[in-house]
KEDREN-920813 format. One record per residue: residue number from 1; z, x, y of N, C-alpha, C in turn. Coordinates in nm, 3 decimals, decimal comma. Atoms other than C-alpha are relative to their C-alpha. Example, Ala and Ser with C-alpha at 12.3 -4.5 7.8 and 13.67 -1.06 7.14 Angstrom:
SITE     k      n.up    n.east   n.north     ca.up   ca.east   ca.north      c.up    c.east   c.north
SITE     1     0,000     0,089    -0,119     0,780     1,230     -0,450     0,000     0,090     0,120
SITE     2    -0,006    -0,082    -0,119     0,714     1,367     -0,106     0,073    -0,077     0,109
***
This chain:
SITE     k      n.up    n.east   n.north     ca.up   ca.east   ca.north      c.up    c.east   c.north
SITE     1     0,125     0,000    -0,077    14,107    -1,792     25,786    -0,051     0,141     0,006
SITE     2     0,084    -0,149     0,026    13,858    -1,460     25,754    -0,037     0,028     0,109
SITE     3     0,044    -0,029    -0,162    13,789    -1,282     26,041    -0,142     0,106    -0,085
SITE     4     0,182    -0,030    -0,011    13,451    -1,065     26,081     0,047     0,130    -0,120
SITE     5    -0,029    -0,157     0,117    13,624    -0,750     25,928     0,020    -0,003    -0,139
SITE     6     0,025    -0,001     0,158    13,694    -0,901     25,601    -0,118    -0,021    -0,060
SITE     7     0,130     0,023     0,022    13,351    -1,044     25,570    -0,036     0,121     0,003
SITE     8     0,071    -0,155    -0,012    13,221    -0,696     25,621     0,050     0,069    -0,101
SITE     9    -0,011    -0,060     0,129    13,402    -0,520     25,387    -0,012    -0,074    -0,100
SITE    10     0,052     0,085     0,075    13,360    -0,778     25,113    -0,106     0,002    -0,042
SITE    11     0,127    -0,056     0,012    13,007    -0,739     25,170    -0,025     0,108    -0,050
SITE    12     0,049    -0,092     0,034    12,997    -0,445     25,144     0,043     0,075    -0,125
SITE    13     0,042    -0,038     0,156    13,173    -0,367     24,788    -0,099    -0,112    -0,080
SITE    14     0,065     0,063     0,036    12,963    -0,612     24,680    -0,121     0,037    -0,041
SITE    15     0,096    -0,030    -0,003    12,633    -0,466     24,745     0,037     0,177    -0,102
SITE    16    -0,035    -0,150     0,063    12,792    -0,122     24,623     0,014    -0,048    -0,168
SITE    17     0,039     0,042     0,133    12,860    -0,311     24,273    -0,125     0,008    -0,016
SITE    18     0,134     0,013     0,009    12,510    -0,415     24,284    -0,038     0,133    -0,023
SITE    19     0,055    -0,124     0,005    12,392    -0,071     24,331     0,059     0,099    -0,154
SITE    20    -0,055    -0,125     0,130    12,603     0,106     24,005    -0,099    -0,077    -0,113
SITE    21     0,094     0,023     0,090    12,355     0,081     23,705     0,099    -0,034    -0,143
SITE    22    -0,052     0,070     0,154    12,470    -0,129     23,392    -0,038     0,043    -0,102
SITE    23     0,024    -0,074     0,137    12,564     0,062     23,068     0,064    -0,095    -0,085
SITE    24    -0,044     0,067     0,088    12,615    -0,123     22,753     0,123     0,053    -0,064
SITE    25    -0,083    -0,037     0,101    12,851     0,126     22,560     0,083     0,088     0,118
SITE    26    -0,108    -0,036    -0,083    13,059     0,224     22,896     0,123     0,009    -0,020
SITE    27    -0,103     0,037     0,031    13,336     0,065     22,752     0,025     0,078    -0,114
SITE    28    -0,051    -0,072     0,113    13,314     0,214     22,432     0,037     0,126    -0,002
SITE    29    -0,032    -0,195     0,009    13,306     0,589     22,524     0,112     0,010     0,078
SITE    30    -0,125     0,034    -0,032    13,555     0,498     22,739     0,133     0,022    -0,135
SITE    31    -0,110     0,002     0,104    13,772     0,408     22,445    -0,040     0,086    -0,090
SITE    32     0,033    -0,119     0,085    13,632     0,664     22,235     0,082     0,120     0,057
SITE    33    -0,077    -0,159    -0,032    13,750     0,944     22,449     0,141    -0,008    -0,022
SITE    34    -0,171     0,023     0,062    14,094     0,784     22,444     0,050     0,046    -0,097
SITE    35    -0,043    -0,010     0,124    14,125     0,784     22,131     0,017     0,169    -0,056
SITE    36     0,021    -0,153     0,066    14,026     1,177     22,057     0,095     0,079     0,050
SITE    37    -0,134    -0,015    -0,066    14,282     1,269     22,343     0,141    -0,012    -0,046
SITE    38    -0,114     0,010     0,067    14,518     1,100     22,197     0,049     0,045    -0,134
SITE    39     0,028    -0,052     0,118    14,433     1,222     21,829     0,041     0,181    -0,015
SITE    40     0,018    -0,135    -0,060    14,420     1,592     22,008     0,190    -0,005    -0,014
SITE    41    -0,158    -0,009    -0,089    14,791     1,522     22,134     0,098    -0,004    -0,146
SITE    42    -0,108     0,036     0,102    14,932     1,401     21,796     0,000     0,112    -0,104
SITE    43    -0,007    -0,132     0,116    14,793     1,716     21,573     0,049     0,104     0,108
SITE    44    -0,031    -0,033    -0,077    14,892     1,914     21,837     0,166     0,007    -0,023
SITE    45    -0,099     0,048     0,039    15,205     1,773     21,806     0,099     0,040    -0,101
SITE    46    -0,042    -0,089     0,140    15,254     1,773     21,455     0,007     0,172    -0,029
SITE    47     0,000    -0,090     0,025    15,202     2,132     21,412     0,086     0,067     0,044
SITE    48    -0,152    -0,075    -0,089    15,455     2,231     21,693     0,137    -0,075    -0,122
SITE    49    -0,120     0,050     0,062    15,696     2,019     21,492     0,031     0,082    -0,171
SITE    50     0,008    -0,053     0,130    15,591     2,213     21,175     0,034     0,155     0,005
SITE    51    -0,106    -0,118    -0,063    15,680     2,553     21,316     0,088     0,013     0,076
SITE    52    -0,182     0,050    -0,014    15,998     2,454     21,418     0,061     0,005    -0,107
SITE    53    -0,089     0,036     0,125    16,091     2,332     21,112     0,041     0,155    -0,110
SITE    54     0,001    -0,140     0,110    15,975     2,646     20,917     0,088     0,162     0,070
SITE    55    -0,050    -0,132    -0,038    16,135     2,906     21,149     0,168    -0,065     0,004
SITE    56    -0,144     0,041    -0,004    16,469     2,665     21,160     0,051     0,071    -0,183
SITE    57     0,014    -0,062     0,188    16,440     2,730     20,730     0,027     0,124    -0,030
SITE    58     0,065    -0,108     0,041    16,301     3,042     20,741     0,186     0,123     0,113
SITE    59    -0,093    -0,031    -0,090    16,656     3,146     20,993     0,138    -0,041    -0,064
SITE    60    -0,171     0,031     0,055    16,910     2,969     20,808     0,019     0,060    -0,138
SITE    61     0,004    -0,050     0,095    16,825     3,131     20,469     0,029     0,156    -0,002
SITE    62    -0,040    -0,144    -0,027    16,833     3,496     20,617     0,153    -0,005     0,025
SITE    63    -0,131     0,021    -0,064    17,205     3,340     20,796     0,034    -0,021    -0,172
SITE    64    -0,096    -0,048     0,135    17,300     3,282     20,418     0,037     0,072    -0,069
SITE    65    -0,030    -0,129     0,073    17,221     3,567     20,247     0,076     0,118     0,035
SITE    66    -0,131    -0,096    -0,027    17,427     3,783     20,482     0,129    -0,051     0,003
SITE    67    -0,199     0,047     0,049    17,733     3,567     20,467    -0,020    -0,032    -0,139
SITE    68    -0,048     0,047     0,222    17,706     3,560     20,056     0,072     0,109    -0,003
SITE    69    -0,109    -0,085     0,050    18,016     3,740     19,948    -0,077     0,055    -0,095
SITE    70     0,027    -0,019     0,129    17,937     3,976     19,660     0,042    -0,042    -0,115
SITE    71    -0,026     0,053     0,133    17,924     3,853     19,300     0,056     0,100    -0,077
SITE    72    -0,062    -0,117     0,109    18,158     4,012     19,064    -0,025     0,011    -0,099
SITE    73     0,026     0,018     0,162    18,104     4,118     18,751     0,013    -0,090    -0,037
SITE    74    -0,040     0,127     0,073    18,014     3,919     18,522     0,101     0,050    -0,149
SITE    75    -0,059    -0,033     0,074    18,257     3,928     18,255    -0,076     0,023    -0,128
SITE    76     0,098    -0,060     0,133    18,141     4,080     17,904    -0,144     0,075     0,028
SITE    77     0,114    -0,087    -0,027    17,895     4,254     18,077    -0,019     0,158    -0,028
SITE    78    -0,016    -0,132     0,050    17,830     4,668     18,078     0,129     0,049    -0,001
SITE    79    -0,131    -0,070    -0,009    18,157     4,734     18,233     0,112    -0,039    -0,028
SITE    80    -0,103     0,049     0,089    18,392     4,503     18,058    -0,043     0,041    -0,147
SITE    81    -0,016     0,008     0,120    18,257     4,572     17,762     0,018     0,171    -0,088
SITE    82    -0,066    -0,092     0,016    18,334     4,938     17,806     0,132     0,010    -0,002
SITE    83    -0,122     0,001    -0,012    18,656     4,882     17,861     0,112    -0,059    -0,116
SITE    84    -0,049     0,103     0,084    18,760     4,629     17,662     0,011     0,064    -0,139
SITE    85    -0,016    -0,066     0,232    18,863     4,742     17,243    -0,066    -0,115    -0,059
SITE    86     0,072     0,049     0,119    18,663     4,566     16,984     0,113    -0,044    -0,105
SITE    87    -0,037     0,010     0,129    18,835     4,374     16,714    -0,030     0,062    -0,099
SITE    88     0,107    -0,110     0,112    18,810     4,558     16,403     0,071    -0,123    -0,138
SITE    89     0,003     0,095     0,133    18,801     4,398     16,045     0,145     0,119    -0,037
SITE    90    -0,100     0,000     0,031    19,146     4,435     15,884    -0,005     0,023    -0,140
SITE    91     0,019    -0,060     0,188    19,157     4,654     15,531     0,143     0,075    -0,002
SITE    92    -0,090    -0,105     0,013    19,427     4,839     15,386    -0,027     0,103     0,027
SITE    93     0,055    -0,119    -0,100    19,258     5,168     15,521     0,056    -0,038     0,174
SITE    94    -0,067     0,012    -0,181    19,273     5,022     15,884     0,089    -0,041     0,050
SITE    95    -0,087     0,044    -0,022    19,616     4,913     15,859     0,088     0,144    -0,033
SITE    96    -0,057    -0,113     0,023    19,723     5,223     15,717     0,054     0,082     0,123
SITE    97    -0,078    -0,108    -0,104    19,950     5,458     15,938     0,151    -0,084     0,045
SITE    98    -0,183     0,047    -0,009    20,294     5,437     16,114    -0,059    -0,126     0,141
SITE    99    -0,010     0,127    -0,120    20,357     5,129     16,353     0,109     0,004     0,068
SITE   100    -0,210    -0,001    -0,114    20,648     5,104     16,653    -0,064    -0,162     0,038
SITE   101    -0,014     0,148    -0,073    20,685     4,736     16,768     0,022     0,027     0,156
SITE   102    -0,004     0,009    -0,147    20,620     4,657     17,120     0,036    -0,123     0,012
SITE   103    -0,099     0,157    -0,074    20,711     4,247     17,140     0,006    -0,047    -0,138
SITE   104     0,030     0,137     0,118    20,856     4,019     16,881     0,077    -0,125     0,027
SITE   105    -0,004     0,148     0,003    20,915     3,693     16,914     0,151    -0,055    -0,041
SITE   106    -0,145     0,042     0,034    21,277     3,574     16,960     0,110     0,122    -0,004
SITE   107    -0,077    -0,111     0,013    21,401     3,928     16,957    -0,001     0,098     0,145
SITE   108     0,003    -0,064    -0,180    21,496     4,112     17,329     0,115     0,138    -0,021
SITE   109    -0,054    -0,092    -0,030    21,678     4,401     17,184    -0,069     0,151    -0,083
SITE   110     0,111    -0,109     0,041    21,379     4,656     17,111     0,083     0,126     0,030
SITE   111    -0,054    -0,142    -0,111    21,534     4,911     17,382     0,099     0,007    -0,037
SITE   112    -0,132    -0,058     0,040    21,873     4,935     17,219    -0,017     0,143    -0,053
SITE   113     0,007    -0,135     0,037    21,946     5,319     17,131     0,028    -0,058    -0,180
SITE   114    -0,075     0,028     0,157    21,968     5,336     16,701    -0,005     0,114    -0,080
SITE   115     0,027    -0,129     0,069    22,004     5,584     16,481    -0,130     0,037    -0,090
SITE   116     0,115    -0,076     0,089    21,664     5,619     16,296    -0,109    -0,093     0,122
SITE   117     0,131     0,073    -0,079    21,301     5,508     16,475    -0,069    -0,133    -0,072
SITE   118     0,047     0,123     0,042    21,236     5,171     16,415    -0,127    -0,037    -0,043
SITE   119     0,181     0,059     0,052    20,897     5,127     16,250    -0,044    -0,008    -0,149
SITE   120     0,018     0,025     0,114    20,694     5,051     15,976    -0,142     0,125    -0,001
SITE   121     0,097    -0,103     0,045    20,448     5,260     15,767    -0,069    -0,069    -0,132
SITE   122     0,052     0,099     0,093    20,185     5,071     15,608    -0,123     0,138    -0,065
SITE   123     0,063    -0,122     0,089    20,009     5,292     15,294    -0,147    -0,104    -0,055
SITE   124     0,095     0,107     0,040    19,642     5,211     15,174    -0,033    -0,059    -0,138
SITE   125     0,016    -0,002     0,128    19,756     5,167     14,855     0,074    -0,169    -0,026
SITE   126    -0,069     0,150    -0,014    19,946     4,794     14,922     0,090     0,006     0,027
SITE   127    -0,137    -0,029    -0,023    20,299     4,958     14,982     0,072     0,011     0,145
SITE   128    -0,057    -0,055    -0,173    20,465     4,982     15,285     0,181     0,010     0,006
SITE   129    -0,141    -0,014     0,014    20,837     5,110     15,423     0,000     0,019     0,147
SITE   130    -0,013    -0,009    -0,111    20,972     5,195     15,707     0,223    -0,009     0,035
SITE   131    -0,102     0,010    -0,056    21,307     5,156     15,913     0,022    -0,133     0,118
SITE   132    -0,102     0,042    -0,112    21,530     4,893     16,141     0,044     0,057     0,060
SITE   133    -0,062    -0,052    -0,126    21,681     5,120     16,313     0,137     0,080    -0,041
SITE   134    -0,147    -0,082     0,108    21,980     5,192     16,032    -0,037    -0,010    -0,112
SITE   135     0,028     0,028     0,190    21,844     5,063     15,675    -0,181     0,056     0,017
SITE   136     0,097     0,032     0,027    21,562     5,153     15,529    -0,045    -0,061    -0,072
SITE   137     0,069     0,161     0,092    21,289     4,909     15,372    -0,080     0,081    -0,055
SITE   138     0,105    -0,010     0,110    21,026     4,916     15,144    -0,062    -0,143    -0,028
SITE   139     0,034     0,095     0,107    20,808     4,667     14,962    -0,122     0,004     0,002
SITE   140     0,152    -0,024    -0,034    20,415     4,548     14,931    -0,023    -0,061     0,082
SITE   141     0,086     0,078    -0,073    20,160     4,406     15,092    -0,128    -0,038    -0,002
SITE   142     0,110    -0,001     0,026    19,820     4,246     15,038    -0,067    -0,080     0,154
SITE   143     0,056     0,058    -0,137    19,535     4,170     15,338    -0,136    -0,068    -0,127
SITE   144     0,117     0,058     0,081    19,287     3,894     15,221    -0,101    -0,029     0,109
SITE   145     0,162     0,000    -0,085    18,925     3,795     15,415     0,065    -0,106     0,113
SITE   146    -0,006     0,109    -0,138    18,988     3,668     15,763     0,122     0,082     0,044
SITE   147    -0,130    -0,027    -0,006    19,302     3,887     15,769     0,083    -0,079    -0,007
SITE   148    -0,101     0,064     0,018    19,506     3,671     15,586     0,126     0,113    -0,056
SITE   149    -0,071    -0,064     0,040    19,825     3,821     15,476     0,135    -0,034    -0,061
SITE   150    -0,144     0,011     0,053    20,117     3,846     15,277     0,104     0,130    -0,027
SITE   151    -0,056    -0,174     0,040    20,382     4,095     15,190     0,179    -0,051    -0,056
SITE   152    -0,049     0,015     0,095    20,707     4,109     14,972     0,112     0,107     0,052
SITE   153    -0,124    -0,097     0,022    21,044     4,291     15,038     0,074     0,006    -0,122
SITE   154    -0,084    -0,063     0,088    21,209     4,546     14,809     0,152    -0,009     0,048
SITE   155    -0,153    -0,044    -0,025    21,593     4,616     14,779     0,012     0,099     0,141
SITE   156    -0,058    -0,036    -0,153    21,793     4,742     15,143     0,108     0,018    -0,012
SITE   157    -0,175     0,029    -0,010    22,106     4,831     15,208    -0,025    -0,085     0,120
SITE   158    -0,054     0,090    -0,099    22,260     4,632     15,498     0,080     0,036     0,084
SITE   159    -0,076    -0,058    -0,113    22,402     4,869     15,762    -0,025    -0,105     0,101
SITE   160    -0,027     0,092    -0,152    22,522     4,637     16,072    -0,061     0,096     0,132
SITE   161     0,012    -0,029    -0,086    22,347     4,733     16,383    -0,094    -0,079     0,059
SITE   162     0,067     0,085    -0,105    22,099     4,584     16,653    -0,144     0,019    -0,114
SITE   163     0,115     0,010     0,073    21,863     4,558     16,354    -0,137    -0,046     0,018
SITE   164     0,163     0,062    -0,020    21,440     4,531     16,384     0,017    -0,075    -0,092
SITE   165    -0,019     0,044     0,105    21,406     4,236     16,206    -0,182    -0,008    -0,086
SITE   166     0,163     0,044     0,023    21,045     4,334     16,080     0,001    -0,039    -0,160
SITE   167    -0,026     0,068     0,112    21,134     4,226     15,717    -0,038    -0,140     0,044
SITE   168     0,084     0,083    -0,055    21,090     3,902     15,892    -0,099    -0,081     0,046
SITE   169     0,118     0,012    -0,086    20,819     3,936     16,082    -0,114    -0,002    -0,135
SITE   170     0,097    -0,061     0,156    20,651     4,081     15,724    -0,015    -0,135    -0,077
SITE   171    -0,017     0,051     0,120    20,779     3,823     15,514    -0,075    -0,205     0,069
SITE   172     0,056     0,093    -0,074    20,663     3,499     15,798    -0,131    -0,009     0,024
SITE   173     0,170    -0,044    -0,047    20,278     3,661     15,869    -0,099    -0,054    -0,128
SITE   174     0,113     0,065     0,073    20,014     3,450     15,763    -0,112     0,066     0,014
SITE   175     0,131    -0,096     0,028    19,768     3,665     15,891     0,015     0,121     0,103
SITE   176     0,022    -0,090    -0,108    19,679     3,993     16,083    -0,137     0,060     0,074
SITE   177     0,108     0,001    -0,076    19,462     4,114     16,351     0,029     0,134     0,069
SITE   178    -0,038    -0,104    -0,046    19,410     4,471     16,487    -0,150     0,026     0,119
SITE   179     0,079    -0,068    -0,091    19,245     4,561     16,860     0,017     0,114     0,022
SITE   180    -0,127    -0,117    -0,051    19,268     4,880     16,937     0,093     0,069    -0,077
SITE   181    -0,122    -0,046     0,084    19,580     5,056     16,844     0,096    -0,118     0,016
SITE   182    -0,147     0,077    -0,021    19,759     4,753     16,863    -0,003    -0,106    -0,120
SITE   183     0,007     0,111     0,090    19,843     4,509     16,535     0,058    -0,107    -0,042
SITE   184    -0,030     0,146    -0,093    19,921     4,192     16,584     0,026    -0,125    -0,167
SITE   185    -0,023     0,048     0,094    20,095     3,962     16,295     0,013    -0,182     0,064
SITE   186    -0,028     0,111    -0,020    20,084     3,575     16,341     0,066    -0,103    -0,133
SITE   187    -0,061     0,067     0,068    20,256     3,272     16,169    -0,079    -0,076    -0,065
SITE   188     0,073     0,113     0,016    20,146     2,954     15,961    -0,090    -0,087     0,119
SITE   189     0,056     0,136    -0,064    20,089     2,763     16,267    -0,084     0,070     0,118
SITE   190     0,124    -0,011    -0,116    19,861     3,006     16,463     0,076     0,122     0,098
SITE   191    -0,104    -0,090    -0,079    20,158     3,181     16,666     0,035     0,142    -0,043
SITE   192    -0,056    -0,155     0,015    20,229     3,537     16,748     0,114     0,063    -0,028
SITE   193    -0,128    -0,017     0,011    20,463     3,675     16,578     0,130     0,112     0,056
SITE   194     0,009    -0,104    -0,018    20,468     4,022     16,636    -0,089     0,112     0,098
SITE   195     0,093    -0,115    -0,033    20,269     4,326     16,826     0,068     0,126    -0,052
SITE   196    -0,007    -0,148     0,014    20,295     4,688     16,684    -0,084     0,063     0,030
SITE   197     0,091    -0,069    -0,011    20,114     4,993     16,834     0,009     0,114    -0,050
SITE   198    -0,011    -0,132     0,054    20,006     5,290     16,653     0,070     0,122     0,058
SITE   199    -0,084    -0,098    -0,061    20,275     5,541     16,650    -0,119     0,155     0,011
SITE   200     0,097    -0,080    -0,065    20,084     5,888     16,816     0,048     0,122    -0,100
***
């Protein structure tokens, strides 16, 4: 049941409707502004999210480059390749001179004391001689392309002692190879047989 006071106010938004003036596109600018607000909010938005991203990037790339360890040489570069000896092509000239053995293969008594200096002496004429340690040797030797090699023992006596067996080593060498002062005899199957370094 309505008493006087609701009637009265009732009335009176009523007449107050009445009184506001009717726009056709109220509604629309309405939703128009919405929309630009909201449009405002989302680039807005985006852009904060886009300098974030780029200073997160732009922060973790500086954090790498000071924890990168340094890179080491690269190998074969200026300063290995100062260092390092050059193969050299293998002639009777560059084989020429005296040789002392430093490793051979199956043999562990280099360092024994002997009565003469164990080495060989290769001539650039195909000949070569030398000493074990008690006998001396002799015989030839030819170097072919690729440093292949062969070589030929002469007559020896046969004094007993902790004998070099580079007769051996001579008469097994399929090919040779010289870095350096160091010359290096291998077998048929690829294997080292020998190292000698130029006696000084």
């Amino acid at each position: 049941m309505s008493t006087d006071l609701e009637d009265d106010l009732r009335g009176t938004f009523e007449r107050a409707a009445a009184s506001v003036p009717q726009s056709a596109d109220l509604t629309e600018r309405a939703t128009t502004g919405a929309r630009r607000a909201q449009r405002r909010t989302w680039i807005g938005t985006g852009a904060a999210a886009v300098a974030v991203a780029a200073v997160a990037v732009t922060a973790f790339g500086l954090a790498g480059s000071q924890n990168k360890p340094a890179q080491p040489p690269v190998a074969g570069g200026p300063q290995s390749a100062a260092t390092t000896p050059s193969q050299q092509a293998v002639t009777a000239q560059t084989v020429s001179g005296t040789w002392r053995v430093q490793q051979m293969t199956g043999f562990t008594a280099l360092k024994k004391a002997r009565p003469d200096d164990p080495v060989i002496v290769f001539k650039a004429n195909g000949t070569w001689s030398g000493s074990d340690g008690c006998n001396g040797l002799q015989g030839t030797y030819s170097i072919g392309q690729r440093g292949a090699f062969s070589a030929t023992v002469g007559p020896q006596h046969m004094i007993g002692c902790d004998n070099v067996p580079h007769t051996g080593v001579l008469t097994a060498a399929k090919r040779v190879a010289i870095t350096g002062d160091t010359l290096e005899f291998f077998g048929a199957d690829g294997a080292r047989l020998a190292s000698y370094a130029r006696a000084r």
